[in-house]
Biopython code that builds the backbone (N, CA, C, O; Angstrom):
import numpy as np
from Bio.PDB.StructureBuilder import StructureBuilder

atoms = [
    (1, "UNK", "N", (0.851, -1.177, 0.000)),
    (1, "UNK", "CA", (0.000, 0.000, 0.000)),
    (1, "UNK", "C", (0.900, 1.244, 0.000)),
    (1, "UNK", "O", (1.760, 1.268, 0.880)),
    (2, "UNK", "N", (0.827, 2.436, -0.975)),
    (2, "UNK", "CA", (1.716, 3.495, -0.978)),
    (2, "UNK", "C", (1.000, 4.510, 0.362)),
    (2, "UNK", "O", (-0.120, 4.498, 0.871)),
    (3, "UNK", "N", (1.904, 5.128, 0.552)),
    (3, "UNK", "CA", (1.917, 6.084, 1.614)),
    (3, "UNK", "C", (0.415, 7.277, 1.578)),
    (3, "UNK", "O", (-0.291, 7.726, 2.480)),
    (4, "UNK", "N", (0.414, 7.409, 0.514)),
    (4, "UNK", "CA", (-1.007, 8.271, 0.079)),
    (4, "UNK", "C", (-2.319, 7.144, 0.588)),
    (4, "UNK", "O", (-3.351, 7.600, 1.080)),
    (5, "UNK", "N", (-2.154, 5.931, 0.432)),
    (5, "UNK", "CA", (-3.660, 5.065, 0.526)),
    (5, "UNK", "C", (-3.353, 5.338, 2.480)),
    (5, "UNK", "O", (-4.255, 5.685, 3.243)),
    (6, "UNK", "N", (-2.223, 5.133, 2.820)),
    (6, "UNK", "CA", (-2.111, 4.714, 4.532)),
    (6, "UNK", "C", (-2.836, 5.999, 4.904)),
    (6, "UNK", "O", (-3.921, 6.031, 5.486)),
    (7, "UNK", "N", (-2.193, 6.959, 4.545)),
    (7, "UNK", "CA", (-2.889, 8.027, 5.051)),
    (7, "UNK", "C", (-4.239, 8.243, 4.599)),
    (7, "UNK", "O", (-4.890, 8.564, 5.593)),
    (8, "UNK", "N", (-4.823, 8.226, 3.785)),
    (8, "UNK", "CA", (-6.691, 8.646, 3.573)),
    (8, "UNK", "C", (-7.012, 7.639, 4.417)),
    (8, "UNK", "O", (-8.001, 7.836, 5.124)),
    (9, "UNK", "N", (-6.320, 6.404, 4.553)),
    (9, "UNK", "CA", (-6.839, 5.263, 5.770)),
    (9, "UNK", "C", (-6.973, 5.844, 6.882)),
    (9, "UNK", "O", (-8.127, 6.168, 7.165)),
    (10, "UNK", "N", (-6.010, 6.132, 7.758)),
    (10, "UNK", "CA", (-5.815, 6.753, 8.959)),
    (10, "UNK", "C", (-6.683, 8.355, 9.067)),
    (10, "UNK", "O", (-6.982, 8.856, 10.150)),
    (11, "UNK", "N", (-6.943, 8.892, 7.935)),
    (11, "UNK", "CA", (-7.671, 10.166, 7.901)),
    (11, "UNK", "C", (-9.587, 9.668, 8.071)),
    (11, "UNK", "O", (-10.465, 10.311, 8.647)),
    (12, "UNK", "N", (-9.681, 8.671, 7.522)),
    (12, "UNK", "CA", (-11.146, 7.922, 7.518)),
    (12, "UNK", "C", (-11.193, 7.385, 8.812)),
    (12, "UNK", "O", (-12.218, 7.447, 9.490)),
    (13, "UNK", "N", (-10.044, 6.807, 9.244)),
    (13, "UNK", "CA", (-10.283, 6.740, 10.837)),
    (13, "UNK", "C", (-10.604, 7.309, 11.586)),
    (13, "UNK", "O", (-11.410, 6.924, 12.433)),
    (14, "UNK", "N", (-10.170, 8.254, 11.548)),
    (14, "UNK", "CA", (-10.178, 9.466, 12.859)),
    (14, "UNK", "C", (-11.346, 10.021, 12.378)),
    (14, "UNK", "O", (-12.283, 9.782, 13.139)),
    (15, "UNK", "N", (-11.754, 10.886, 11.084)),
    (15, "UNK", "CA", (-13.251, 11.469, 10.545)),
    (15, "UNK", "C", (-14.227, 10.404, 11.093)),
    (15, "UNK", "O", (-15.069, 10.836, 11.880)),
    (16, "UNK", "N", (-14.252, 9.183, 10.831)),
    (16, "UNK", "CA", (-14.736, 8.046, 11.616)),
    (16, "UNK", "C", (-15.414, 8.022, 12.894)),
    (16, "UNK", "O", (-16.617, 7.958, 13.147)),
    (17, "UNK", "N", (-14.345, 8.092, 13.692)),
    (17, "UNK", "CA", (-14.627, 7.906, 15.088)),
    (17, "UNK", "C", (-15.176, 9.250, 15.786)),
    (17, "UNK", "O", (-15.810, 9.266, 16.841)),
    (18, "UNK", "N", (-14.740, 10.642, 14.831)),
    (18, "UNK", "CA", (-15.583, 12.016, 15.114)),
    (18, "UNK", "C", (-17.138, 12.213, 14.548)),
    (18, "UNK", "O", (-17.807, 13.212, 14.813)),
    (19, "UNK", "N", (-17.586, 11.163, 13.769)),
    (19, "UNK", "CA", (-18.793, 11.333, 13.464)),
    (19, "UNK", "C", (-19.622, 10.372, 14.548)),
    (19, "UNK", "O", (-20.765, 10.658, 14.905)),
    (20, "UNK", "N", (-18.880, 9.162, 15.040)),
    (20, "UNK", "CA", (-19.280, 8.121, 15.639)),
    (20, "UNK", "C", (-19.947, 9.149, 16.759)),
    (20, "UNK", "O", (-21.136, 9.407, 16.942)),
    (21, "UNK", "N", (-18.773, 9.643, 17.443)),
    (21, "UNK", "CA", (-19.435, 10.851, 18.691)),
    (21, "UNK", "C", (-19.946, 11.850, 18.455)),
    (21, "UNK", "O", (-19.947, 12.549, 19.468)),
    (22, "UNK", "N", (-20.469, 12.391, 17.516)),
    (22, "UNK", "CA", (-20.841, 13.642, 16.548)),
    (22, "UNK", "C", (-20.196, 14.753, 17.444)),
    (22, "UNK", "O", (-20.727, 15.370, 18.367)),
    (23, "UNK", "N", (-18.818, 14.867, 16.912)),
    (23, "UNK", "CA", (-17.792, 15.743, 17.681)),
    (23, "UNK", "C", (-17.760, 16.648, 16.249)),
    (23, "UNK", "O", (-17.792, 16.208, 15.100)),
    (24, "UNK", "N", (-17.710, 17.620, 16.558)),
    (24, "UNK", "CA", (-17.122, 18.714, 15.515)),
    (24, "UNK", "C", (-15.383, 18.969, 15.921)),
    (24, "UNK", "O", (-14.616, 18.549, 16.788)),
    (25, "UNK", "N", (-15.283, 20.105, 14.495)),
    (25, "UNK", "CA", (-14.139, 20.328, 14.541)),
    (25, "UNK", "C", (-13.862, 21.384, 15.493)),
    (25, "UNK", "O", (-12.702, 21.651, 15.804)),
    (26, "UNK", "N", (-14.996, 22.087, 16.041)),
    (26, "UNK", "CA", (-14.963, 23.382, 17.188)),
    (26, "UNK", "C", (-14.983, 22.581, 18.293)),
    (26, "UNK", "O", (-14.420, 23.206, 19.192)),
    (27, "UNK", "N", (-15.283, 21.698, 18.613)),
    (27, "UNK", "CA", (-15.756, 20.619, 19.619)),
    (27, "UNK", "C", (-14.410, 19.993, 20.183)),
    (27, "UNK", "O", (-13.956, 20.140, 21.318)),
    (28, "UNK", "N", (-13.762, 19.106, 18.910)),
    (28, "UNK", "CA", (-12.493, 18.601, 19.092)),
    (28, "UNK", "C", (-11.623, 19.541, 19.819)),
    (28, "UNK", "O", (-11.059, 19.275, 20.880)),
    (29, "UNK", "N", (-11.515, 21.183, 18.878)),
    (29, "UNK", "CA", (-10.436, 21.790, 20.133)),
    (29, "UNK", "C", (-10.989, 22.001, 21.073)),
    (29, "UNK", "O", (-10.157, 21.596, 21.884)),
    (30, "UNK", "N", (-11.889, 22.381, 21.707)),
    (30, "UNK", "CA", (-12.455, 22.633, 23.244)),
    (30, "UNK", "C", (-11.961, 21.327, 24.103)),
    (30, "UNK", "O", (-11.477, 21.275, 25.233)),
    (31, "UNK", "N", (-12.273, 20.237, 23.108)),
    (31, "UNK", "CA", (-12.235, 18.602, 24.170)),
    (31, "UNK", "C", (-10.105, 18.581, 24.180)),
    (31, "UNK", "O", (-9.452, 18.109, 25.111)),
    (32, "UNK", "N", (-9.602, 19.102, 23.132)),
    (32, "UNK", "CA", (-8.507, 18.662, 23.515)),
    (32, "UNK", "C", (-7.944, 20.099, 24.246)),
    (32, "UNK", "O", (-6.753, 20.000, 24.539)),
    (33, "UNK", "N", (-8.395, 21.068, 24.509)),
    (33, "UNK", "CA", (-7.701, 22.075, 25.371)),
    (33, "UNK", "C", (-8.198, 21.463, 26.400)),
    (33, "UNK", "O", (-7.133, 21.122, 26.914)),
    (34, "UNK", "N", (-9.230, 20.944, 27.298)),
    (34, "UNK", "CA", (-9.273, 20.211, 28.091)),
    (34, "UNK", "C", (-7.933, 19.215, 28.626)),
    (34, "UNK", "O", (-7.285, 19.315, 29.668)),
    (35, "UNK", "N", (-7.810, 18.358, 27.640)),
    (35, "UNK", "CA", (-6.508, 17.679, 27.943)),
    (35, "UNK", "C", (-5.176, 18.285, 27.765)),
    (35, "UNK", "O", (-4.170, 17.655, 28.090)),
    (36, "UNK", "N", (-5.114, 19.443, 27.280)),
    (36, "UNK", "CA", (-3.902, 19.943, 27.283)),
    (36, "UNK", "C", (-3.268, 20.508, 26.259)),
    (36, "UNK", "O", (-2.254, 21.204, 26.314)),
    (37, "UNK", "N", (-4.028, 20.122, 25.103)),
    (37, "UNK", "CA", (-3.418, 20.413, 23.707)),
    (37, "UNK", "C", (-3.646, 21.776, 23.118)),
    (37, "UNK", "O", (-4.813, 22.153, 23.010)),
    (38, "UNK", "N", (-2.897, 22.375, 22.817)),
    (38, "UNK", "CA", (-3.808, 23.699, 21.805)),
    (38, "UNK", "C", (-3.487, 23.667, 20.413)),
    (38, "UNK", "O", (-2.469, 23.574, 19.727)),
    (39, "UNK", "N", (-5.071, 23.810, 20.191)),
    (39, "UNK", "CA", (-4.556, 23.910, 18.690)),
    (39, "UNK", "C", (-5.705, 24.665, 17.929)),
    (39, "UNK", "O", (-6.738, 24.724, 18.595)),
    (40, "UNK", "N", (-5.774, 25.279, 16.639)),
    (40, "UNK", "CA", (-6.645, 25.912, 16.431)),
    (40, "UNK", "C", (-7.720, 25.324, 15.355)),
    (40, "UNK", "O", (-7.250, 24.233, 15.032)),
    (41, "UNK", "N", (-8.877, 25.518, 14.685)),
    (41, "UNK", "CA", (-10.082, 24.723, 14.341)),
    (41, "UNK", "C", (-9.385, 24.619, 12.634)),
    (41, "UNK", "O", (-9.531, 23.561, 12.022)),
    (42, "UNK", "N", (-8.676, 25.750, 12.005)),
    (42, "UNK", "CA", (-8.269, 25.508, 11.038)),
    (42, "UNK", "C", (-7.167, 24.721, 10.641)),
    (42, "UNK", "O", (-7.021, 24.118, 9.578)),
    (43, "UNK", "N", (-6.369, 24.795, 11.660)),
    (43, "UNK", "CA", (-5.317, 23.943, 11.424)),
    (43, "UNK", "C", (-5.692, 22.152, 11.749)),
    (43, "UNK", "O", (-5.216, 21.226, 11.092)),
    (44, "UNK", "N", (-6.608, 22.014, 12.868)),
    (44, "UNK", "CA", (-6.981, 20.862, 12.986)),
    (44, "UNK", "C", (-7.971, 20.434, 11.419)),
    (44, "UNK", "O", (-8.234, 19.287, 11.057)),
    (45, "UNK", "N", (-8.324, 21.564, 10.791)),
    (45, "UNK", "CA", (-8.902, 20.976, 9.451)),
    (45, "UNK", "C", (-8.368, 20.803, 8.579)),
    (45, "UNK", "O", (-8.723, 20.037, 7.683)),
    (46, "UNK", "N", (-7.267, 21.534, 8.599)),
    (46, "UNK", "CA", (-5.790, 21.644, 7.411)),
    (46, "UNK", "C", (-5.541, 20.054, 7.393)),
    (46, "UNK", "O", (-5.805, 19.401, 6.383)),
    (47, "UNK", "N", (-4.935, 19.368, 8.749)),
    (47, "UNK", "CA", (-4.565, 18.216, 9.170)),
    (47, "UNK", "C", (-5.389, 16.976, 8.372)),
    (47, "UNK", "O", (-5.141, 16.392, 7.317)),
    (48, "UNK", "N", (-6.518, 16.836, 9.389)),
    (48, "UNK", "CA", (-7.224, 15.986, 8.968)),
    (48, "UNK", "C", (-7.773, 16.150, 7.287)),
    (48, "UNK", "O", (-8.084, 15.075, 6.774)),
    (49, "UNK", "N", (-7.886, 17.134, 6.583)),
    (49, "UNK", "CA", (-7.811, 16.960, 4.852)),
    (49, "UNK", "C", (-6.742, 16.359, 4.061)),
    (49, "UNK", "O", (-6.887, 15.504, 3.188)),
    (50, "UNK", "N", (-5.786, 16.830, 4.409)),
    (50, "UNK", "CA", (-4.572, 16.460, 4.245)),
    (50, "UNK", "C", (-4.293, 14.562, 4.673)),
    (50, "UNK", "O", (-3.917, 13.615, 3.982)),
    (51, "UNK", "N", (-4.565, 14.647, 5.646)),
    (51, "UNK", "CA", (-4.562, 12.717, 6.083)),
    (51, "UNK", "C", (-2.787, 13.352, 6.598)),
    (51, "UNK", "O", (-2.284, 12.252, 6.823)),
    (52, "UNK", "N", (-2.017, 14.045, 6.795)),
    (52, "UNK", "CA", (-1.008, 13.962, 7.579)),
    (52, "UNK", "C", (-0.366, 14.313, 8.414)),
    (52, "UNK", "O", (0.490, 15.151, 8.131)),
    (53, "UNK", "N", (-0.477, 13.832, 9.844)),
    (53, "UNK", "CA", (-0.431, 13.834, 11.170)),
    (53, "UNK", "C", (0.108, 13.000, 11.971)),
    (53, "UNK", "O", (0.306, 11.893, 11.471)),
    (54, "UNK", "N", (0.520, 13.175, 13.388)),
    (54, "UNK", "CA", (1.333, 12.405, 13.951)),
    (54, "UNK", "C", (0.343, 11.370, 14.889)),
    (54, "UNK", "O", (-0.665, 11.637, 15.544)),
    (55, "UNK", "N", (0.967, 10.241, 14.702)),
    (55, "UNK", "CA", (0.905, 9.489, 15.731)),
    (55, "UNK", "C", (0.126, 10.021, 17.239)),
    (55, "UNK", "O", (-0.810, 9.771, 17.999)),
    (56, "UNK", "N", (1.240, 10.901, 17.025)),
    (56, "UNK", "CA", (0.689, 11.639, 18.887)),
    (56, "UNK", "C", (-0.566, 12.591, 19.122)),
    (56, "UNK", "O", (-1.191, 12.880, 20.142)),
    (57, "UNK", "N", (-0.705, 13.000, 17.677)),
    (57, "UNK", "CA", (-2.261, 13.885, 17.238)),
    (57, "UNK", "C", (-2.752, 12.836, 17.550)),
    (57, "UNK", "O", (-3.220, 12.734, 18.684)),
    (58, "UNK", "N", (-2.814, 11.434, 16.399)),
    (58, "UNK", "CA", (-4.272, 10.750, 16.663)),
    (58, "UNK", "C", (-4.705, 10.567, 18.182)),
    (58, "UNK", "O", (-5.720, 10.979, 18.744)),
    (59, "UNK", "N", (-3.377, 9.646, 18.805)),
    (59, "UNK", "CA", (-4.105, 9.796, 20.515)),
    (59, "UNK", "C", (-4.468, 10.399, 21.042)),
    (59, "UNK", "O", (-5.286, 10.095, 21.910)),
    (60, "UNK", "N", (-4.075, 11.584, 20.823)),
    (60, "UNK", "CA", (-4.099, 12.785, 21.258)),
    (60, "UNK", "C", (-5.675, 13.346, 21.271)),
    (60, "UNK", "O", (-6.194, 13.982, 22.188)),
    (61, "UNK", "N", (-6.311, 12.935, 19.989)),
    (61, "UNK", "CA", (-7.770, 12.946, 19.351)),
    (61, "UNK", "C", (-8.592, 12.334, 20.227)),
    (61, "UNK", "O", (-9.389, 12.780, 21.052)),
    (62, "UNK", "N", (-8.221, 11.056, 19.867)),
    (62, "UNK", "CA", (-8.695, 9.678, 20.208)),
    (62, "UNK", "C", (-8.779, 10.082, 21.770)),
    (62, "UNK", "O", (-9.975, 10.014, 22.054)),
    (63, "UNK", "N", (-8.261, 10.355, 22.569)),
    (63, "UNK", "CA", (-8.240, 10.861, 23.742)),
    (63, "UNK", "C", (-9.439, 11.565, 24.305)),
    (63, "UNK", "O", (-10.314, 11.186, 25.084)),
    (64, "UNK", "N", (-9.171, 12.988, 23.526)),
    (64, "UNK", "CA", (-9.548, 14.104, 23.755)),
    (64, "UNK", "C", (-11.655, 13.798, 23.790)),
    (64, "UNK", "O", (-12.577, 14.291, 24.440)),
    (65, "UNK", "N", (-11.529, 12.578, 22.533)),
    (65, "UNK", "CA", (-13.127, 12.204, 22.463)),
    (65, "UNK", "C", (-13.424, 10.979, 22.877)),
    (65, "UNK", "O", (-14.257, 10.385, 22.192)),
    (66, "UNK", "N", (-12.883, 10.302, 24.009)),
    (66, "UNK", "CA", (-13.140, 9.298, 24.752)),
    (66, "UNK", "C", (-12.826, 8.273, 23.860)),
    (66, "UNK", "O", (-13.585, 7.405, 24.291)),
    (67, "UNK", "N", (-12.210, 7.734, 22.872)),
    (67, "UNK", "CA", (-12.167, 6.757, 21.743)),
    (67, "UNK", "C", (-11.042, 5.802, 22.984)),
    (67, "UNK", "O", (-9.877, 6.038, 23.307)),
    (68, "UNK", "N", (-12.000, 4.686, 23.442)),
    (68, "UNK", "CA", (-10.781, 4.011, 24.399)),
    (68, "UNK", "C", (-10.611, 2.722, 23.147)),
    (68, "UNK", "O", (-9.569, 2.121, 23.410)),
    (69, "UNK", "N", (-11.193, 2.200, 22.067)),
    (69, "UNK", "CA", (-11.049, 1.494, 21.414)),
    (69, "UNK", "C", (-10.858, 1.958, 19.500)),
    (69, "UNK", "O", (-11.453, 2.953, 19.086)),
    (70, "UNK", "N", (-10.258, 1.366, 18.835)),
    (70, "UNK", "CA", (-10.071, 1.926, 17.489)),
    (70, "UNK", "C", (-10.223, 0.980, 16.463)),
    (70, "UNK", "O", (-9.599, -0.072, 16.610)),
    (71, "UNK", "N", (-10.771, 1.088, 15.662)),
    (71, "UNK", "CA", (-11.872, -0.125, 14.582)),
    (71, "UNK", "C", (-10.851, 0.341, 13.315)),
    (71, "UNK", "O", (-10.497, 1.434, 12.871)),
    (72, "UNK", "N", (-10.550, -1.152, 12.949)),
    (72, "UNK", "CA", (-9.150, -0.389, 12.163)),
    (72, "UNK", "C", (-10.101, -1.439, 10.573)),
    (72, "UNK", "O", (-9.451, -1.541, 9.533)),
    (73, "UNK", "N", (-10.774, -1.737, 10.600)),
    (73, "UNK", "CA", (-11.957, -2.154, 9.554)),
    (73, "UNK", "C", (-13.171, -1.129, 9.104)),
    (73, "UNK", "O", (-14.034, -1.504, 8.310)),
]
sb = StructureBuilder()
sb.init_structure("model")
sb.init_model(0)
sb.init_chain("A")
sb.init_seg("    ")
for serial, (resi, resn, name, xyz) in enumerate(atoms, 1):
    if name == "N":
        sb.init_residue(resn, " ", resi, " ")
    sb.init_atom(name, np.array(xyz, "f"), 0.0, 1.0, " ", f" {name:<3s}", serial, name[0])
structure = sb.get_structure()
C-alpha cells in the first residue's frame, strides 16, 4: 500500500470515530484544550484533509473524544 492510501486510511479513521461521537471540529479543540493540547479549528482541518499527522495527534484525538477502542476495519 503506498503512503497516500495509509494516510486517507488513517484520515477515515479518525473522521470516523468524530462522526461516531458527533464531535465537531470546534468541539475537538475545546475537548482537547481540556486535555492539554492547543490547537486551532483551522489547522486541525488543514490536518485531517490532508490525512497527515502524527501518531501523537491521533491519541491525542482519540483521547480528547473518549475513543478508548479503534476499529481499524
Amino acid at each position: 500500500m503506498a503512503d497516500t492510501e495509509w494516510e486517507a486510511r488513517v484520515k477515515g479513521l479518525l473522521k470516523a470515530e468524530l462522526k461516531r461521537r458527533n464531535v465537531s471540529y470546534a468541539q475537538l479543540v475545546d475537548r482537547l484544550a481540556e486535555i492539554g493540547v492547543v490547537d486551532s479549528e483551522p489547522n486541525i482541518r488543514n490536518k485531517l484533509s490532508r490525512g497527515k499527522f502524527t501518531a501523537v495527534f491521533l491519541l491525542q484525538c482519540l483521547t480528547a473524544i473518549g475513543a478508548n477502542t479503534l476499529r481499524l476495519d
